[in-house]
Every structure is written in C-alpha cells, then in structure tokens.
C-alpha positions as CSV (number, residue, x, y, z in Angstrom):
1,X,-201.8,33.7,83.0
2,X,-204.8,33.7,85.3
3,X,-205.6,29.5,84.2
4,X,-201.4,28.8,85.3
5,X,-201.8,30.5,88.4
6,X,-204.8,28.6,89.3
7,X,-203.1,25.6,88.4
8,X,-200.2,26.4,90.4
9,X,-202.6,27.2,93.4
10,X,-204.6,24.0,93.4
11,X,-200.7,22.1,93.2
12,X,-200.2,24.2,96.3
13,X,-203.1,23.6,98.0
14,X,-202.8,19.9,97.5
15,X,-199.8,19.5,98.8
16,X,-200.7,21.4,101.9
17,X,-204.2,18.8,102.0
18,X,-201.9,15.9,102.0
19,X,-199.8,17.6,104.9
20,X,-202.5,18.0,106.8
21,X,-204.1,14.5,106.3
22,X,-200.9,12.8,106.9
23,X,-200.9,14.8,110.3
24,X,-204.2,13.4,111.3
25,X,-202.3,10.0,111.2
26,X,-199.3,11.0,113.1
27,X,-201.7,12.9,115.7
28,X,-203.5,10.0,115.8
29,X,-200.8,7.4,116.0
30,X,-198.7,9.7,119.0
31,X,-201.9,10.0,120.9
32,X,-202.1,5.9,120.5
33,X,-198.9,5.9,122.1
34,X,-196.9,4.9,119.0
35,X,-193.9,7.0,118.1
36,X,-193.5,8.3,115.0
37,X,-191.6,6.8,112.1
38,X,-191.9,8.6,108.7
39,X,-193.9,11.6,107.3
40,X,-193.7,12.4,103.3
41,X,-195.1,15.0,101.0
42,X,-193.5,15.6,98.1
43,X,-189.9,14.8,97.5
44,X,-189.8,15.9,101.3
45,X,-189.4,14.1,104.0
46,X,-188.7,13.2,108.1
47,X,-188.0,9.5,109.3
48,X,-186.6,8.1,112.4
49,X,-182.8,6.9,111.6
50,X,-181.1,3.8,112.4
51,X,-179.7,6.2,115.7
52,X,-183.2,6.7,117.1
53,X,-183.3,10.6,115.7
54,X,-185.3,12.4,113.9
55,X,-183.7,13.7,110.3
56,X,-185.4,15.5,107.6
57,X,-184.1,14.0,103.9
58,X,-185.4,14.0,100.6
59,X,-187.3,11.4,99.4
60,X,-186.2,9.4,96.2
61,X,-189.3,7.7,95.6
62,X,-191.8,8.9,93.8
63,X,-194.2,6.8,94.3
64,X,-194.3,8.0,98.1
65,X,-194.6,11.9,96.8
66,X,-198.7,11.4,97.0
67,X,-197.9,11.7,101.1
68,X,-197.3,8.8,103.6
69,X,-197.0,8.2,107.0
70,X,-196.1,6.5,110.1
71,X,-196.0,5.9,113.5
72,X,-195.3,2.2,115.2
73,X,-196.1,0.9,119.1
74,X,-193.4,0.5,121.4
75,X,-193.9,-2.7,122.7
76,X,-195.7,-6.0,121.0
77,X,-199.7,-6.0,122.3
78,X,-203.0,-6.9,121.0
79,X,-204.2,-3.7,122.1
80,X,-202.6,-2.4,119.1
81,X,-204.5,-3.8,116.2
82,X,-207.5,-1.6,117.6
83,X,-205.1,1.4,117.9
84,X,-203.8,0.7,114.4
85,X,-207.3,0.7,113.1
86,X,-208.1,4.3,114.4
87,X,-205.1,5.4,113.2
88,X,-205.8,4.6,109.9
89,X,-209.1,6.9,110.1
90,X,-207.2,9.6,112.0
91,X,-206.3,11.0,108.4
92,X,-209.1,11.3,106.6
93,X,-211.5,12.2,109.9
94,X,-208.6,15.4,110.7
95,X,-208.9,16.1,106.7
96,X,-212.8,16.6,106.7
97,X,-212.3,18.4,109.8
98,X,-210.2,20.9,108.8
99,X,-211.9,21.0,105.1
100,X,-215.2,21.9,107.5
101,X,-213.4,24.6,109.3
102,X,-211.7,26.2,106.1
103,X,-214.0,25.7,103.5
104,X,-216.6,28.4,105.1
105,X,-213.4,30.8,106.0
106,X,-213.1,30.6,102.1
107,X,-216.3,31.5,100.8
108,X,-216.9,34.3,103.4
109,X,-213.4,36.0,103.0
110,X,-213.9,35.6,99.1
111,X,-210.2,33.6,99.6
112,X,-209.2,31.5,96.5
113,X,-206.7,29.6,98.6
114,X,-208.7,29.1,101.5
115,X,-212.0,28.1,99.7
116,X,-209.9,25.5,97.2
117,X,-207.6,23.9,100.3
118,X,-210.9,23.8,102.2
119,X,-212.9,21.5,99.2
120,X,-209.8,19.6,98.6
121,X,-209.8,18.4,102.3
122,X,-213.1,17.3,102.4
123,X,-213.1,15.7,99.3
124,X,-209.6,14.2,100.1
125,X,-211.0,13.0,103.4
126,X,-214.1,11.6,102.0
127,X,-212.6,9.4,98.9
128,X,-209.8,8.1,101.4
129,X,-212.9,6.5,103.4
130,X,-214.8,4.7,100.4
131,X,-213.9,1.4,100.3
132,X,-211.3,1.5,97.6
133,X,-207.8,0.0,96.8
134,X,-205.4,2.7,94.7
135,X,-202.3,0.5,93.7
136,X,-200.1,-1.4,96.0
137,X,-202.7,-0.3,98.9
138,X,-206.4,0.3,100.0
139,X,-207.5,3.1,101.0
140,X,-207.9,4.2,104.6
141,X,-211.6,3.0,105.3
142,X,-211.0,0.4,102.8
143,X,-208.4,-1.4,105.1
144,X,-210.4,-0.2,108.0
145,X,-213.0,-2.3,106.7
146,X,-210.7,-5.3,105.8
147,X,-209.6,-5.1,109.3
148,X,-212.8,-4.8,111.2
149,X,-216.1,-5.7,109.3
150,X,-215.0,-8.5,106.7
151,X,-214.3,-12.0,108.3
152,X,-212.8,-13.3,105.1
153,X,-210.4,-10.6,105.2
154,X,-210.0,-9.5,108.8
155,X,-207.4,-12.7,109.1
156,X,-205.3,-11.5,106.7
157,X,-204.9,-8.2,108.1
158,X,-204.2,-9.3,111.5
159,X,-200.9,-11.2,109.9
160,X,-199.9,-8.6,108.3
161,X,-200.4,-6.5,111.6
162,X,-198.2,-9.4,113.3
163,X,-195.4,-9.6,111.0
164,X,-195.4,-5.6,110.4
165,X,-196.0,-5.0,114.4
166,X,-192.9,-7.4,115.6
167,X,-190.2,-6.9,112.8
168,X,-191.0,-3.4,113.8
169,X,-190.5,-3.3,117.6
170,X,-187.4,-6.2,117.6
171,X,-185.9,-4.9,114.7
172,X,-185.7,-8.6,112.7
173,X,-187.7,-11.2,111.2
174,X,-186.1,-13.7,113.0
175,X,-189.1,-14.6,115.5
176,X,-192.2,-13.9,113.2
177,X,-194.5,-16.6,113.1
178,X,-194.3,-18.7,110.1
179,X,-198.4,-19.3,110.5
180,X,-198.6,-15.7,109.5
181,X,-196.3,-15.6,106.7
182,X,-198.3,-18.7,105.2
183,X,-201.6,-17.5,105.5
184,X,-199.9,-14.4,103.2
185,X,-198.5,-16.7,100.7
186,X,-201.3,-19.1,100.2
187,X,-203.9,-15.7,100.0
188,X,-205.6,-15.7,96.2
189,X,-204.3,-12.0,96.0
190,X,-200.9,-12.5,94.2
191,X,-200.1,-8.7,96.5
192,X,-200.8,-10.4,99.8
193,X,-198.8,-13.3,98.3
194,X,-195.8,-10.6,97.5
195,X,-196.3,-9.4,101.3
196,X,-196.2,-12.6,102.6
197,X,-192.8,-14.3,100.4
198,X,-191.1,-10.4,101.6
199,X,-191.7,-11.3,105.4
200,X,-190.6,-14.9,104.7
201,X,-187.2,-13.8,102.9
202,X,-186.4,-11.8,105.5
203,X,-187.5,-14.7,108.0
204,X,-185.2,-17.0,106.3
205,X,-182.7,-14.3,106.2
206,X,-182.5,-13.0,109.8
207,X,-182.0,-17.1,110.8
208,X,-179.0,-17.5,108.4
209,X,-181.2,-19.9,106.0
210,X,-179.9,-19.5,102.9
211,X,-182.0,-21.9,101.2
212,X,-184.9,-21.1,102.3
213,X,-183.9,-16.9,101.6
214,X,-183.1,-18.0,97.7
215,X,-186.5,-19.6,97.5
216,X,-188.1,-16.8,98.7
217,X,-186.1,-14.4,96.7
218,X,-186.7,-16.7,93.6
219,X,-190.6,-16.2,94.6
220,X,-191.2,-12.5,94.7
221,X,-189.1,-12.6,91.2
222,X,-191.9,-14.5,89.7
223,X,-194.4,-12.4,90.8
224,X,-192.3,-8.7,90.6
225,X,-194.7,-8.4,87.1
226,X,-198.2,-9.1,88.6
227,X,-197.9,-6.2,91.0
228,X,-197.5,-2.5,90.8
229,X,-194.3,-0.6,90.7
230,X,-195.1,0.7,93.7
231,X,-195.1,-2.1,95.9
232,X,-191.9,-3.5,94.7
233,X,-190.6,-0.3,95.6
234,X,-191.8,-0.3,98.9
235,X,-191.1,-4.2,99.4
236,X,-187.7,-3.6,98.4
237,X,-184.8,-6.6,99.3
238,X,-181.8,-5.0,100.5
C-alpha cells in the first residue's frame, strides 16, 4: 500500500512539475509581449480558438500529455527571435527556481510531497537545459543552443522562426518565403526536411497551387516512416 501511494504521489507531483515549468514559458512569453496560445498537461488543456477566446478542452493527443506550451508575438519583428530564445529558457530557469524554493520547505517540514515536487523540479529544469533532442523536438537549451551558439545550425532555426513567426501572426502560408522553406527541405535531417515539405504544402495550398500542394503532400508521405509519431501528429495536414 505504502509503495502505490508513493507511486501515485510522484505521478502527482509530476504533473504539477510540468505545470509549473510550462508556466515559466507562458510567464516568460506574456512578459515578451507575445500572447498566449496553448498550455497542456495531461489530457488537459487551454488554447486560443479560431474566435480569439480562451477555452479549456481536453486534449486528444497523447503525445502532448508530457506538457506543452505557447505563446506567439503580435506583429512580424526580428526582435523576436531573441524573445523566442529566452522564452524557451523561461521553463526550465522558473522550474529550478521553484525546485530551489521547495525542495528545502521539504526536507525541513519532513513533507513527502513537498520534498519529491521540489527534486522533480530541479531535476526537470536541469535535463531540459542539456543539449538533448527527445523525439520530434530538442530540448529547451538544446534548441537554445541551435539558435544562438551553432552557426551550422543557427540558419535553420531562424527559418523555422520565419515560417512559424508569420503563418502565425497572418494566419496563412500564403506569403512565407520560399528561401526558407528550401533551406528546410534540402537540410540532411529528414525532420527539418518533414518541417520544411509541411510549410511548403501549406504554401502551395494557401495560393490555390494544386500541383505544387500534391507534390508536397506526396513528399511528407515518403518520409511519414523516418520520423516519430509525434511529429506527424503535430505536423498534421488538415
């Protein structure tokens, strides 16, 4: 009995360590100036709606239940590559945090909870800044790293920052930049290629080129087996 409630406390407690990292991101991203988008942990879930609200909904995806989040800018600037970047260390920076503050409360109160949420925190906060890639994408310091400190990979991620920051704000893929998309497609990772045929269909799409939208949709058929499950979830045609 004693070994299924501890069981059933460390589920709790990590639930409530990805709530609070996730928060670091969102805190992070409204501070930026973005406005928030999604925030998932669990089957649980709040997004922005295609009516500008706010809704709570459960989320279908399970491959999401680990905890996700976002918030996007407002209006297209390249002010917001930097922005994006300290979002991204928002979450794990507010998870050591907190895992600093708690973790002492824990051992000094003799609290289970409190010590276990206070060691998952820091150790949550701590792998999410190694330099590490967990399925469809790297972890926080890992793309921090891509973005900032790696030339040979700091190109790529400003693309993706491109195509993700203006199909965001205008609301199509009409006007992305087709340099962009290419430098995706033609990248030796066959999950930046995914990335980059995704935009394209959608590019192709948004200007009524149906063509060029079946050639696209053709390509990330090909390659739906060389990625995870979890990006071809996310990167899901309509």
């Amino acid at each position: 009995m004693e070994t299924l409630f501890l069981v059933l406390l460390s589920i709790l407690c990590y639930v409530i360590a990805g709530t609070i990292h996730e928060l670091g991101h969102v805190l992070t991203g409204l501070y930026m100036g973005f406005k928030f988008e999604l925030f998932v942990v669990g089957p649980f879930g709040l997004k922005r709606n295609s009516e500008d609200r706010i809704v709570f909904y459960f989320e279908k995806k399970i491959s999401l239940w680990g905890g996700i989040s976002a918030t996007s800018p407002v209006d297209v600037s390249q002010d917001n590559y930097k922005k994006f970047s300290r979002i991204l260390l928002g979450g794990p920076m507010f998870s050591i945090v907190s895992g600093i503050i708690i973790f002492p409360l824990g051992i000094l109160s003799d609290g289970k909870v409190l010590s276990i949420l206070g060691a998952m925190l820091i150790s949550m906060g701590v792998m999410c800044l190694m330099p590490l890639r967990n399925g469809a994408f790297y972890t926080d310091g890992g793309r921090w790293l891509r973005m900032n400190r790696n030339e040979s990979t700091k190109a790529v991620e400003v693309s993706i920052w491109n195509l993700v920051q203006n199909s965001t704000i205008n609301q199509s893929c009409a006007d992305l930049n087709m340099g962009d998309i290419t430098l995706l497609v033609n990248d030796p990772d066959v999950r930046t290629k995914y990335v980059g045929h995704y935009y394209a269909y959608y590019y192709y799409k948004d200007n009524m080129q149906t063509k060029g939208q079946a050639i696209e949709k053709n390509e990330l058929e090909k390659l739906k087996n060389q990625v995870t499950k979890q990006m071809v979830s996310i990167y899901r045609l309509d």
